[in-house]
Backbone bond lengths (Angstrom), bond angles and torsions (degrees), N, CA, C in turn:
res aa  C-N    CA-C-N  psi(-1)  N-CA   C-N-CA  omega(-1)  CA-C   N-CA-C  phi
1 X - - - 1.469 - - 1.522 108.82 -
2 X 1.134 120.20 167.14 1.806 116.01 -153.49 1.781 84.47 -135.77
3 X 1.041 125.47 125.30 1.479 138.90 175.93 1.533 95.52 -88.01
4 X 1.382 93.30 138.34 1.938 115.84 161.39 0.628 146.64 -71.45
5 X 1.125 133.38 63.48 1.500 131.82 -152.40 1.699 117.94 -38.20
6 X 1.200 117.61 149.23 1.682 121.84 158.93 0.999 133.55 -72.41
7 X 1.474 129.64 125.42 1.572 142.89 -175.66 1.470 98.96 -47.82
8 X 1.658 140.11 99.12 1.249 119.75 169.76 1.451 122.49 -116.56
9 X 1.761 114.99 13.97 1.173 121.92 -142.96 1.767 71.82 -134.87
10 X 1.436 105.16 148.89 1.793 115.19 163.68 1.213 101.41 -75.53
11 X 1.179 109.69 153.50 1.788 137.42 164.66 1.320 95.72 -26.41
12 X 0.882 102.09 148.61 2.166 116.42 152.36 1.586 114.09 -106.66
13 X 1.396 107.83 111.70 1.263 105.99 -176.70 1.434 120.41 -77.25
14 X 1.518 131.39 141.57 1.064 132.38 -142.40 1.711 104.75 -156.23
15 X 1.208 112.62 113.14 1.437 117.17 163.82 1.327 118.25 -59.53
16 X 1.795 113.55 164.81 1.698 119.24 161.24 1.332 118.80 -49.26
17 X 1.389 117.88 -68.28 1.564 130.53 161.01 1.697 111.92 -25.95
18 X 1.436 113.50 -52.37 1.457 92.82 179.06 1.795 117.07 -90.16
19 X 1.074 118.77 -19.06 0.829 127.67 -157.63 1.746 99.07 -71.87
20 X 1.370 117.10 -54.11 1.067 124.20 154.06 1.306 132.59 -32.64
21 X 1.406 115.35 -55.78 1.676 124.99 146.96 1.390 124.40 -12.70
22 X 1.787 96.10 -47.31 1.680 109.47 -162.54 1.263 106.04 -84.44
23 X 1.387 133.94 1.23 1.366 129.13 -147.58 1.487 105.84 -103.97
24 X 1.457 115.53 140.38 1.571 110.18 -169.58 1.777 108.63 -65.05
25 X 1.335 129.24 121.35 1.463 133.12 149.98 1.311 112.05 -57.72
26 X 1.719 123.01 87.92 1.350 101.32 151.76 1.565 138.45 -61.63
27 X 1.088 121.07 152.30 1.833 118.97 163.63 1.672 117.09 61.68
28 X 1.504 93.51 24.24 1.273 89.74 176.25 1.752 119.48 -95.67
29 X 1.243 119.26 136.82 1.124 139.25 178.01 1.908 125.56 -107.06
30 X 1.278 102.04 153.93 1.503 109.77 -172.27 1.289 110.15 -139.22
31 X 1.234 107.30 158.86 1.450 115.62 -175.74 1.836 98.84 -97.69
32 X 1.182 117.38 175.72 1.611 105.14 -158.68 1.759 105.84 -98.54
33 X 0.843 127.98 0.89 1.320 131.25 153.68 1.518 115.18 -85.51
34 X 1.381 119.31 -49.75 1.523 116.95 -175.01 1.708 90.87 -52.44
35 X 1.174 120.06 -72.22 1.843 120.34 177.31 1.175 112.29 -20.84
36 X 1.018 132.01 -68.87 1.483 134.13 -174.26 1.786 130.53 -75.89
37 X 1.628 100.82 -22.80 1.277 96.67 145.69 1.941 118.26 -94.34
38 X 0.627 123.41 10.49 1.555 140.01 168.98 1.728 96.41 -72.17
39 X 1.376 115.55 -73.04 1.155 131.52 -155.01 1.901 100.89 -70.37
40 X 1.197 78.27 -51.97 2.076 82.42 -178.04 1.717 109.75 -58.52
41 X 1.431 120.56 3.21 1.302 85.83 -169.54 2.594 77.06 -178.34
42 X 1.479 70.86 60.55 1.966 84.73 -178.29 1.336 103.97 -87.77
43 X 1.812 119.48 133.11 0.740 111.51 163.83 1.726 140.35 -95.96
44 X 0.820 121.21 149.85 1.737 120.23 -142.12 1.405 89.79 -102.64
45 X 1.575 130.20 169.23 1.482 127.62 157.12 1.566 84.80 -144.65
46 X 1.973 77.85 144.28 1.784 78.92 -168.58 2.078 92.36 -118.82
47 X 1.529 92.35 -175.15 1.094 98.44 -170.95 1.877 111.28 -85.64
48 X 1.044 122.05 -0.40 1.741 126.21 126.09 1.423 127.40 -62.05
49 X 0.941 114.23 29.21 2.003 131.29 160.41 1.806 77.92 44.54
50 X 1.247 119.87 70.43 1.627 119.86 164.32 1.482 99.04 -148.51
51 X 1.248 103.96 174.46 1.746 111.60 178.85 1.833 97.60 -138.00
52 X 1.396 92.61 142.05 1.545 108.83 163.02 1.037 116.23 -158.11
53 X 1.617 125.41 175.14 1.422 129.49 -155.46 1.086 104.52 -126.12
54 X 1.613 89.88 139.12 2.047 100.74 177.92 1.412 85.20 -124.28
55 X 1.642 112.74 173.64 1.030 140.55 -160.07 1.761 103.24 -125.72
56 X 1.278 128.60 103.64 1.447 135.84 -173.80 1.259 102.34 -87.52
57 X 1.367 142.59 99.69 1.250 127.13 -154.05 1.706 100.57 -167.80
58 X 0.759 150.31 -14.35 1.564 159.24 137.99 1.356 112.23 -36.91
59 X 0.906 100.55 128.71 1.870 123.88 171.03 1.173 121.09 -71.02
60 X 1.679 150.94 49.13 1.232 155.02 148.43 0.993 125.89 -8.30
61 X 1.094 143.70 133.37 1.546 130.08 157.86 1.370 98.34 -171.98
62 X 1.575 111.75 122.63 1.266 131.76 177.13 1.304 129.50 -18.33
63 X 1.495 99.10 -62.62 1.369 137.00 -176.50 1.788 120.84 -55.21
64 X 1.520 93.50 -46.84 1.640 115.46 -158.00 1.952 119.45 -118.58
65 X 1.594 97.83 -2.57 1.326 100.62 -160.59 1.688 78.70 -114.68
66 X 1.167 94.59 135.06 1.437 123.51 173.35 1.566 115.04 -43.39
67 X 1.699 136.24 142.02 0.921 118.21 175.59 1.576 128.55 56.59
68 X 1.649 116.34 3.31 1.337 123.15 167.36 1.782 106.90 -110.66
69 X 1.371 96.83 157.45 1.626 94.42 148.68 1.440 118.70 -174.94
70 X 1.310 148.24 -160.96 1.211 138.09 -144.74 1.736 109.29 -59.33
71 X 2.217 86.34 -39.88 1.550 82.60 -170.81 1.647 137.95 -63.95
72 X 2.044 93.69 -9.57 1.175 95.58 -158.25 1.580 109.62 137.87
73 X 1.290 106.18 -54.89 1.561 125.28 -176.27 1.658 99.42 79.35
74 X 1.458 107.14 -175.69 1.310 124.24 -167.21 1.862 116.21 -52.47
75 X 1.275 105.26 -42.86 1.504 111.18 168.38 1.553 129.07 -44.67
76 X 1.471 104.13 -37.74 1.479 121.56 163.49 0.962 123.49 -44.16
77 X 1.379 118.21 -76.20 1.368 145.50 155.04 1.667 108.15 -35.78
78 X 1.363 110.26 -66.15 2.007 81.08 178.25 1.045 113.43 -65.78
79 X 1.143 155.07 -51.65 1.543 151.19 -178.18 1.302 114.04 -56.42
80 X 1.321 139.76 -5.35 1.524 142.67 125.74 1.431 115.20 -31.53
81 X 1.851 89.99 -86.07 0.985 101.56 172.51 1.177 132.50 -54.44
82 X 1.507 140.41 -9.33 1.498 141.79 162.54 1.429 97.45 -73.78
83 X 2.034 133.47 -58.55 1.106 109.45 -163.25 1.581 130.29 -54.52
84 X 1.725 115.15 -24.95 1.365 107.82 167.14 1.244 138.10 -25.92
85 X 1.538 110.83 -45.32 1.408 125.38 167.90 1.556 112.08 -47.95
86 X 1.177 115.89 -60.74 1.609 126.97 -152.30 1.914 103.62 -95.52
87 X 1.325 128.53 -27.14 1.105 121.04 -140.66 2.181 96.55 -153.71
88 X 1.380 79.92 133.19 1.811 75.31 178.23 1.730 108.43 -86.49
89 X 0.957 110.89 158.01 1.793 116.88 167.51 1.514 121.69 -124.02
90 X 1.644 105.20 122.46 1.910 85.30 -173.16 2.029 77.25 -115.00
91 X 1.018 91.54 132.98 1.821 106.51 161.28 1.698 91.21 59.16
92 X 1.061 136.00 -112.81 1.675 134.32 -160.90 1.518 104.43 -101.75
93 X 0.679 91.93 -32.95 2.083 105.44 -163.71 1.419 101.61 -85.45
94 X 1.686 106.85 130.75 1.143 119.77 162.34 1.299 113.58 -100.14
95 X 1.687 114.40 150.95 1.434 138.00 174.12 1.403 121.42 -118.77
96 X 1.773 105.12 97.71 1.206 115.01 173.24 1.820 123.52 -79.06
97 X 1.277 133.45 120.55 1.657 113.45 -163.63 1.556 86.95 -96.21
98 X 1.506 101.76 153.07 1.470 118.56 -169.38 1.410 90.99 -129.90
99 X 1.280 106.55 139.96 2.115 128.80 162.60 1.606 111.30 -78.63
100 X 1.079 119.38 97.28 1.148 113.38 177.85 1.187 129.45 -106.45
101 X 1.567 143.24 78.43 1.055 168.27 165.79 1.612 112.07 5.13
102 X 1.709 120.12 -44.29 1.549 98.42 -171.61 1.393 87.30 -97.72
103 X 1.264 122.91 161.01 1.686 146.08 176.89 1.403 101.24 -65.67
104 X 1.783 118.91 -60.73 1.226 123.68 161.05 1.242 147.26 -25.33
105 X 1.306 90.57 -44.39 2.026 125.97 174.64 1.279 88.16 -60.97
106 X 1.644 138.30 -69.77 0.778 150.33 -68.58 1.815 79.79 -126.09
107 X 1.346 107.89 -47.61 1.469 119.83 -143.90 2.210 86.88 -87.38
108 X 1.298 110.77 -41.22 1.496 117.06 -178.91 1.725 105.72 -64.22
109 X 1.579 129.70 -63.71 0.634 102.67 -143.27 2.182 95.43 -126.14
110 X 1.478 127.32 154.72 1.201 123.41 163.48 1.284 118.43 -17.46
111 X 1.099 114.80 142.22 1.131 124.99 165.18 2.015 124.34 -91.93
112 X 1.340 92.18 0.81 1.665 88.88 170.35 1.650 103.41 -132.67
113 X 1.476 102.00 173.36 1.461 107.59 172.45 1.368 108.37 -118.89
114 X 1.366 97.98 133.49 1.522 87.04 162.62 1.661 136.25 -145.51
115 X 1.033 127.39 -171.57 1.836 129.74 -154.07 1.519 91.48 -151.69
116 X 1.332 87.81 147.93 1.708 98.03 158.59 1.305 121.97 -143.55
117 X 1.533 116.96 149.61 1.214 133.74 179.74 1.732 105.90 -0.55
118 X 1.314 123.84 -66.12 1.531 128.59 -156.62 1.545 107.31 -76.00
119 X 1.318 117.03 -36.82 1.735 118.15 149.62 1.280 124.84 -31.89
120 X 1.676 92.81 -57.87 1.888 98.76 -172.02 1.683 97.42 -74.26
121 X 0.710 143.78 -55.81 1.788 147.70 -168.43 1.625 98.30 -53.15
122 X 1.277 138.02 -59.50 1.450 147.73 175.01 1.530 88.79 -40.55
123 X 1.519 134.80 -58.68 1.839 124.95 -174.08 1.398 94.23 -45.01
124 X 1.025 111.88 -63.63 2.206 121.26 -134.02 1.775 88.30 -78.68
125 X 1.555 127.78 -1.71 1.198 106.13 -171.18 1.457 98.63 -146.47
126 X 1.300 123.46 58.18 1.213 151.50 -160.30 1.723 101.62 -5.63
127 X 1.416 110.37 79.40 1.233 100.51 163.07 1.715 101.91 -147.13
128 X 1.224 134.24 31.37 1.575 140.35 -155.79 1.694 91.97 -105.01
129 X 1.139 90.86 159.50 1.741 98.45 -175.04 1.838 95.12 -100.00
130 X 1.309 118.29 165.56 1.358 124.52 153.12 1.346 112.77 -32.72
131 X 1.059 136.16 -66.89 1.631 121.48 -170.68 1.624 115.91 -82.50
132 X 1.417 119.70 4.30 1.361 133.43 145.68 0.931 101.86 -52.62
133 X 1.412 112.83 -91.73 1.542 125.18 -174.82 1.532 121.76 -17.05
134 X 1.399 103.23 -65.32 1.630 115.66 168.22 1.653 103.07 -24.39
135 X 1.171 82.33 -93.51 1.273 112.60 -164.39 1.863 113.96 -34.68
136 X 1.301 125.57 -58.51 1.530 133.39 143.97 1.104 104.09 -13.97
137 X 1.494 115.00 -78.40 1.651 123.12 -161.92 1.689 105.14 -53.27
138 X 1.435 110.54 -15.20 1.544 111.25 -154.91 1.846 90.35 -97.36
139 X 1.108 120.06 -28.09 1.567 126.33 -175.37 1.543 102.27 -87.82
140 X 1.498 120.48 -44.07 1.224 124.66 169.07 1.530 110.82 -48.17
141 X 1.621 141.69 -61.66 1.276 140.71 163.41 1.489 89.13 -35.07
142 X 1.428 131.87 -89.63 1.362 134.82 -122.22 1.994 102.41 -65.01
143 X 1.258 110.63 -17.93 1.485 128.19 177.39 1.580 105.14 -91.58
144 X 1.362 130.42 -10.51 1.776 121.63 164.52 1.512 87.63 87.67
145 X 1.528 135.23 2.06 1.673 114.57 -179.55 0.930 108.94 -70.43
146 X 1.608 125.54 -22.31 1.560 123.92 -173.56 1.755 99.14 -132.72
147 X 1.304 126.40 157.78 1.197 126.44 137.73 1.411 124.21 -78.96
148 X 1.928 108.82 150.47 1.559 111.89 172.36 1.102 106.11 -72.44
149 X 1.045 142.27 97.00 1.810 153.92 113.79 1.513 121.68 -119.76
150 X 1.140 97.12 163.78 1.392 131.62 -168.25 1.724 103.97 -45.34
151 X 1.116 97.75 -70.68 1.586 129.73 178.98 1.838 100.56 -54.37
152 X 1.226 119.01 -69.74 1.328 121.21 -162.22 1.769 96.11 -64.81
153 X 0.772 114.30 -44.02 1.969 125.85 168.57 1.340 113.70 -20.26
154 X 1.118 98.63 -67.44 1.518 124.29 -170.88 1.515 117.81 -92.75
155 X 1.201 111.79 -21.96 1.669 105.96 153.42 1.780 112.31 -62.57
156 X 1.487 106.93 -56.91 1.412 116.36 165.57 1.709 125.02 -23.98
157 X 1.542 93.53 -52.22 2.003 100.51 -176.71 1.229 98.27 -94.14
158 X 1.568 134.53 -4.56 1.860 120.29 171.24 1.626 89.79 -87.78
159 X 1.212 127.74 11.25 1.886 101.26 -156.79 1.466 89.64 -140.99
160 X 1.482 126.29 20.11 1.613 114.55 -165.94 1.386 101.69 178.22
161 X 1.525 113.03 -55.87 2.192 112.36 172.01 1.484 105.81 -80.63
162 X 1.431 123.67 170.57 0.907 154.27 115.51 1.532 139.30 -153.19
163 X 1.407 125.61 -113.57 1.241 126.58 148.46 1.661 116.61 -166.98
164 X 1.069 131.17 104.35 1.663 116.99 148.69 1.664 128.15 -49.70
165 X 1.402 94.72 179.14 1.408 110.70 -166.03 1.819 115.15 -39.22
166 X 1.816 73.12 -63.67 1.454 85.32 -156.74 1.824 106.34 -75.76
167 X 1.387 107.28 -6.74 1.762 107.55 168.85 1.725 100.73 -83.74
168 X 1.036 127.75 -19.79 1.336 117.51 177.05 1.705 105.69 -73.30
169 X 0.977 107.13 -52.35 1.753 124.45 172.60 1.696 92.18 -44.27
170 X 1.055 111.49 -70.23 2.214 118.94 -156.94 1.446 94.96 -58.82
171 X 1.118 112.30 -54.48 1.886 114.62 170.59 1.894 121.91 -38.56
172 X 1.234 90.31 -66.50 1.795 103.40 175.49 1.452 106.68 -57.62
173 X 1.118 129.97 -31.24 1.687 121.36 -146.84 2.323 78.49 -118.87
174 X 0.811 106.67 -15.04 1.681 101.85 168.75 1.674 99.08 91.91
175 X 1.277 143.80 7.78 1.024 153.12 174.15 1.467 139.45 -55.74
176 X 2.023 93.86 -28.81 1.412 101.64 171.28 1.953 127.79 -65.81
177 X 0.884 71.64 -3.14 1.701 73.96 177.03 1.911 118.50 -104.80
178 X 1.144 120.22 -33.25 1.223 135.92 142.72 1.764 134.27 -28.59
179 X 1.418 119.65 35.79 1.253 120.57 145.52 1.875 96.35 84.52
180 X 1.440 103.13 37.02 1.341 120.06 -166.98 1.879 117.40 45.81
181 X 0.955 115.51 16.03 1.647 128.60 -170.77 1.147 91.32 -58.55
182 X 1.436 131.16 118.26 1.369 132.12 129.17 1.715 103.12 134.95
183 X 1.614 119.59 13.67 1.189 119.89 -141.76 1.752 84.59 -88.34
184 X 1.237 115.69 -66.79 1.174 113.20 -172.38 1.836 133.86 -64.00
185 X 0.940 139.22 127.42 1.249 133.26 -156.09 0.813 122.44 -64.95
186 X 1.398 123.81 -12.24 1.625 120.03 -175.23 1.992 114.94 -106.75
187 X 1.617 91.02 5.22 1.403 103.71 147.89 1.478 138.24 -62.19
188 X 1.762 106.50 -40.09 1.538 109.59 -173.20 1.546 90.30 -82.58
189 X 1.265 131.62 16.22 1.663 121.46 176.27 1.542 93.96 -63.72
190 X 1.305 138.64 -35.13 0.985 133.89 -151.84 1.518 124.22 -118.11
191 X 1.462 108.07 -1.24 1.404 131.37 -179.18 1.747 96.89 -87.27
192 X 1.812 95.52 160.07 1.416 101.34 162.56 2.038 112.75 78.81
193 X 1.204 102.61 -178.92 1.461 107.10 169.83 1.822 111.39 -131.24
194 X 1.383 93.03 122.65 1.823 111.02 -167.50 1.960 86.68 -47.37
195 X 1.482 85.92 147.28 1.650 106.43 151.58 1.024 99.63 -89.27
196 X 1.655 131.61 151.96 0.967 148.34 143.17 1.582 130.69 -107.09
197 X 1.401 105.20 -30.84 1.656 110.24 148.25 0.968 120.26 -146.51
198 X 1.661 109.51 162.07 1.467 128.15 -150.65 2.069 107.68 -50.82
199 X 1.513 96.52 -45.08 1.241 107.98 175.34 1.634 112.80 -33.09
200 X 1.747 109.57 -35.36 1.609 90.88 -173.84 1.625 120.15 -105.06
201 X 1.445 106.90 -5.68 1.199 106.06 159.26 1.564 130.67 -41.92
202 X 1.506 94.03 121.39 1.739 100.59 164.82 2.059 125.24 -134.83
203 X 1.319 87.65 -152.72 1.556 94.64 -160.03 1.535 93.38 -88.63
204 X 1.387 112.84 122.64 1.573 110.80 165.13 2.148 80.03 122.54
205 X 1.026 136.81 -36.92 1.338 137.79 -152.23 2.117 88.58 -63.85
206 X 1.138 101.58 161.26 1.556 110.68 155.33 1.116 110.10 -129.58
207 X 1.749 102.08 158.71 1.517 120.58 177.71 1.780 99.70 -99.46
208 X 0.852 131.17 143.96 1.283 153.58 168.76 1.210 128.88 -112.60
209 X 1.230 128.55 88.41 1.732 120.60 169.99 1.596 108.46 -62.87
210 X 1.483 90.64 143.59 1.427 120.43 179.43 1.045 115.52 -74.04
211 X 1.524 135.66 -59.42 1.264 151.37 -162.60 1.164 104.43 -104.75
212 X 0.865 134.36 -7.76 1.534 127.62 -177.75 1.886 111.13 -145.86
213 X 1.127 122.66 157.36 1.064 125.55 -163.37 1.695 115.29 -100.49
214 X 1.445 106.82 100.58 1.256 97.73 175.80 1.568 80.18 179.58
215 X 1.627 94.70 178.37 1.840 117.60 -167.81 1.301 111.17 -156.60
216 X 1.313 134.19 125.01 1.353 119.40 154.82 1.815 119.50 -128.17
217 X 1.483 112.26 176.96 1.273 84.27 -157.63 1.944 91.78 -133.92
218 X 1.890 99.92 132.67 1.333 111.74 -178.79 2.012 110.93 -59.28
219 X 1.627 85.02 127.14 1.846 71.10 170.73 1.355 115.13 -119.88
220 X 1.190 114.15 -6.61 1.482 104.96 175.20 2.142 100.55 -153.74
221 X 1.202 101.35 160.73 1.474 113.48 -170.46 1.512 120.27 -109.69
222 X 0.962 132.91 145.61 1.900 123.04 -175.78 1.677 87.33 -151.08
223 X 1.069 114.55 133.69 1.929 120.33 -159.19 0.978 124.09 104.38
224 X 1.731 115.35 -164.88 1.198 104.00 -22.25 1.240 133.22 -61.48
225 X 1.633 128.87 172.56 1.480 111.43 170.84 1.417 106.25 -129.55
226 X 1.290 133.28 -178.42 1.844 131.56 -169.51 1.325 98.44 -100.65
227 X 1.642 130.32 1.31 0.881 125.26 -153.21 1.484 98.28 -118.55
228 X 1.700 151.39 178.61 1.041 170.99 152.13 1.546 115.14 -66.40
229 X 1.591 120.14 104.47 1.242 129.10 7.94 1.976 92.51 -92.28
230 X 1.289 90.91 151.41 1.448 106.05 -172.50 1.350 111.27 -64.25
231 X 1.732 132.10 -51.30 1.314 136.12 132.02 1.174 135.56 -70.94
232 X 1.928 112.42 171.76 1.594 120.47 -166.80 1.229 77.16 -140.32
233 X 1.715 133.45 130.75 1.876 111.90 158.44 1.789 83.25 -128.38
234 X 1.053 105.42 150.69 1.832 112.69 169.55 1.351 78.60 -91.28
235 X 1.041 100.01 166.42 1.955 135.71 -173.79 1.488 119.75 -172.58
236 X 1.155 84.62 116.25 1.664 108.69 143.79 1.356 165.84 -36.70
237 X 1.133 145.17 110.85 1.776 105.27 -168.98 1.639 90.52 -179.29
238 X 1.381 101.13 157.91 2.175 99.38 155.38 1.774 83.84 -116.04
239 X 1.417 89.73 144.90 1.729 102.52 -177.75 1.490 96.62 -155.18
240 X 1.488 103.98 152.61 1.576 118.25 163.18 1.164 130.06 -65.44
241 X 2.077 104.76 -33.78 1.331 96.53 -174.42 1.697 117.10 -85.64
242 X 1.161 90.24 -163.36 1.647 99.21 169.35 1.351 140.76 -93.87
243 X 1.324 118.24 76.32 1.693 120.43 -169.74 0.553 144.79 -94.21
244 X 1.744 111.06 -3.86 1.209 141.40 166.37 1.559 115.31 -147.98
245 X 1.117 107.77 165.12 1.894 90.74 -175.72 1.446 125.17 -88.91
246 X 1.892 104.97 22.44 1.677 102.16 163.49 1.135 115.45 -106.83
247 X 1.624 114.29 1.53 1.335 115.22 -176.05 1.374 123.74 -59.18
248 X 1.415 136.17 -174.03 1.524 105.95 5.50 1.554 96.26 -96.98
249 X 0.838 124.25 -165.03 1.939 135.87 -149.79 1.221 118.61 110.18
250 X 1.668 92.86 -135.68 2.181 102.88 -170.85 1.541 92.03 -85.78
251 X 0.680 121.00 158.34 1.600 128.17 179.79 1.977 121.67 -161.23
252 X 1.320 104.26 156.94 1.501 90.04 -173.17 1.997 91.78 -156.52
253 X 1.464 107.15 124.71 1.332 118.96 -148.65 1.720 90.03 -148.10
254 X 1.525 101.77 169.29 1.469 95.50 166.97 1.907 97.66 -116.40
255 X 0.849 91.56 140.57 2.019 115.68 153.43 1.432 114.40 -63.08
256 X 1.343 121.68 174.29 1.274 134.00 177.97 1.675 96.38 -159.37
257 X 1.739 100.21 162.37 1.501 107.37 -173.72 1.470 86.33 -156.46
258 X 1.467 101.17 142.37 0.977 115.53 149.18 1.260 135.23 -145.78
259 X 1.748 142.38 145.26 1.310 138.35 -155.46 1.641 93.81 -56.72
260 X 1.625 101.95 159.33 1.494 93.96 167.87 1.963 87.14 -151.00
261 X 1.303 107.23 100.49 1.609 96.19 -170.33 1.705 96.70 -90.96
262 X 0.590 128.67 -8.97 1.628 147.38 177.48 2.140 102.27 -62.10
263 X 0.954 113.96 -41.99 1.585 126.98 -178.27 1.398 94.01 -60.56
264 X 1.628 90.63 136.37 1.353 113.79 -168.19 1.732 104.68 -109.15
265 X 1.255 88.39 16.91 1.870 108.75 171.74 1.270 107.47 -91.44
266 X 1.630 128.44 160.62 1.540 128.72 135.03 1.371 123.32 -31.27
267 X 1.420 90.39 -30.67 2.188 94.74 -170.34 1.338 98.12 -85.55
268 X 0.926 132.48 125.12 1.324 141.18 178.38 2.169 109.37 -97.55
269 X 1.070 111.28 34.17 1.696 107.57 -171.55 1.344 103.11 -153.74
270 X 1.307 121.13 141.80 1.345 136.49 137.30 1.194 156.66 -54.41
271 X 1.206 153.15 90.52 1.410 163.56 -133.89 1.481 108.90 -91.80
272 X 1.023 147.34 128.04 1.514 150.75 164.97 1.437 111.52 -105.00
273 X 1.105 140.85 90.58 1.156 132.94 -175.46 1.818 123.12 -85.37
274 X 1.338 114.16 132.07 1.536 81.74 -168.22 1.673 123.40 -87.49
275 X 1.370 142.26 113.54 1.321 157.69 -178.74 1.793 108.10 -95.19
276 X 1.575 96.33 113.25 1.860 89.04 166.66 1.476 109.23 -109.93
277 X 1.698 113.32 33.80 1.401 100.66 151.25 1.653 105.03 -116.62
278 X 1.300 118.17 6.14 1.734 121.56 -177.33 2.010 89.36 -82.31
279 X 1.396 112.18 159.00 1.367 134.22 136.32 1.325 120.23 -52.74
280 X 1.524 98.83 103.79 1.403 102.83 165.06 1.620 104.73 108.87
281 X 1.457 109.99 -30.18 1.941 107.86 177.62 0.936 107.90 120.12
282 X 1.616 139.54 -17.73 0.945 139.54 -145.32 1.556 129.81 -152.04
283 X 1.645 131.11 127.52 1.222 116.96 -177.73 1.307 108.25 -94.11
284 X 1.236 122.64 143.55 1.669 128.88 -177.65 2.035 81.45 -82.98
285 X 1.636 111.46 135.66 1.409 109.03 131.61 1.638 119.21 -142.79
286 X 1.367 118.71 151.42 1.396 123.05 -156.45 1.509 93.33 -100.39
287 X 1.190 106.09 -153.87 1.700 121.89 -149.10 1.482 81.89 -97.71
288 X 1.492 134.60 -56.13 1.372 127.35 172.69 1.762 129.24 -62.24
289 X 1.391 101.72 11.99 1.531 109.04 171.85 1.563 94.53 -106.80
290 X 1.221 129.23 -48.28 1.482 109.15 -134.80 1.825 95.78 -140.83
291 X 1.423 126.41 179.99 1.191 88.14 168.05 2.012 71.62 -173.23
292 X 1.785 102.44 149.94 1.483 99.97 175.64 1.346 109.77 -122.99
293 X 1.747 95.01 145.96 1.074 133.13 -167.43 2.150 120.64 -99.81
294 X 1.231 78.43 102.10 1.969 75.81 173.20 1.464 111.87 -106.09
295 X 1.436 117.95 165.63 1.808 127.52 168.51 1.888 81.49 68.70
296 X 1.173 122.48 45.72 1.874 107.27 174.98 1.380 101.25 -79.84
């Protein structure tokens, strides 16, 4: 049985404007640029009824990032353990009580906010959507783990948020809320309908490595052309490696394609990936590295 904690902290007073802010977005989806400028530059509402911007941009991953792991790691766990103070919990869900200033406000809508357990775990293990994030960051203030500023914010999401691949993927495609479906990358191997040539590639499609675990996702198309490389796709992604020189994190780069009728695959194309620690800019991958995915 899970004990309730006691109200010991005053209300947090809270405007319409933010309050609204705080409210869970189900089923929402993004195209892979809106995500990544979303993420590079999110705006936060703090518990001084103000907003400022952090930068979601760190490479997370459960598995591989230091001091994390499935459960969450230690950050999880204190920010639990901090909400006791501030917020009751019946079964998963926490209940933050909010002061709400108009009478009106007052009479339409709850008077608390609340999150649960599988919200907060999606932050600490980079797979939470933008209004996760918010919202975390907003229980995180109301628990004293962080201060409302700008600065203390964003030390907070370099030292505890970010996002991996395949949470950048579950986010865009609307998935994070869905019974964790789609979290790990070598799931969308099997989603969608394969490209097989360049001709049918489009905007919204993902590339998927085969052999290795990761995803990123095409957002826009330039081609085909008769000429070398036959495609241009900008792309998306949070990645470890280096694809640009702010990486590694969320990142947004262009791809290259080229026909490869010679492949002894279904996929008939070539992948150029861009690398600024490879010769030349670029990783060659063939039809047996990688493979794209439309309708994911």
């Amino acid at each position: 049985m899970v004990a309730t904690a006691a109200l010991s902290a005053t209300p947090v007073s809270i405007d319409m404007a933010g309050r609204t802010f705080l409210q869970p977005r189900l089923a929402e989806r993004y195209s892979p640029l809106q995500l990544y400028n979303t993420l590079i530059k999110l705006d936060v509402f703090t518990t001084s009824c103000s907003y400022v911007l952090v930068d979601i941009w760190k490479y997370l991953n459960a598995g591989t990032t230091p001091g994390k792991d499935s459960n969450g790691g230690p950050g999880f766990v204190e920010l639990k353990h901090a909400l006791r103070n501030v917020a009751s919990r019946t079964g998963s869900v926490w209940s933050l009580p909010l002061a709400i200033d108009s009478a009106e406000l007052s009479l339409c809508m709850a008077d608390t906010l609340q999150i649960d357990n599988w919200e907060l775990w999606r932050f600490f293990v980079g797979k939470a959507s933008p209004q996760e994030i918010r919202r975390v960051l907003y229980f995180a203030q109301a628990a004293a783990v962080v201060q409302p500023t700008q600065a203390a914010l964003q030390k907070y999401c370099d030292q505890q948020g970010g996002m991996d691949c395949s949470g950048f993927a579950s986010v865009a495609y609307g998935y994070q809320k869905i019974d964790n479906e789609g979290y790990d990358a070598t799931v969308f191997r099997t989603r969608g309908v394969e490209r097989t040539r360049i001709e049918d590639i489009r905007a919204g499609d993902a590339i998927v490595w085969l052999k290795d675990d990761h995803i990123a996702l095409i957002d826009s198309v330039t081609g085909p052309f008769d000429t070398s490389p036959a495609l241009r796709c900008m792309v998306a992604e949070s990645t470890i490696g280096m694809v640009t020189p702010t990486g590694p994190g969320v990142q947004y780069s262009e791809y290259l394609f080229d026909s490869d009728p010679s492949s002894n695959q279904a996929r008939k194309y070539l992948c150029y990936r861009p690398n600024t620690k490879a010769a030349g800019g670029y990783t060659k991958l063939g039809a047996d590295k990688i493979t794209v995915l439309g309708n994911v």
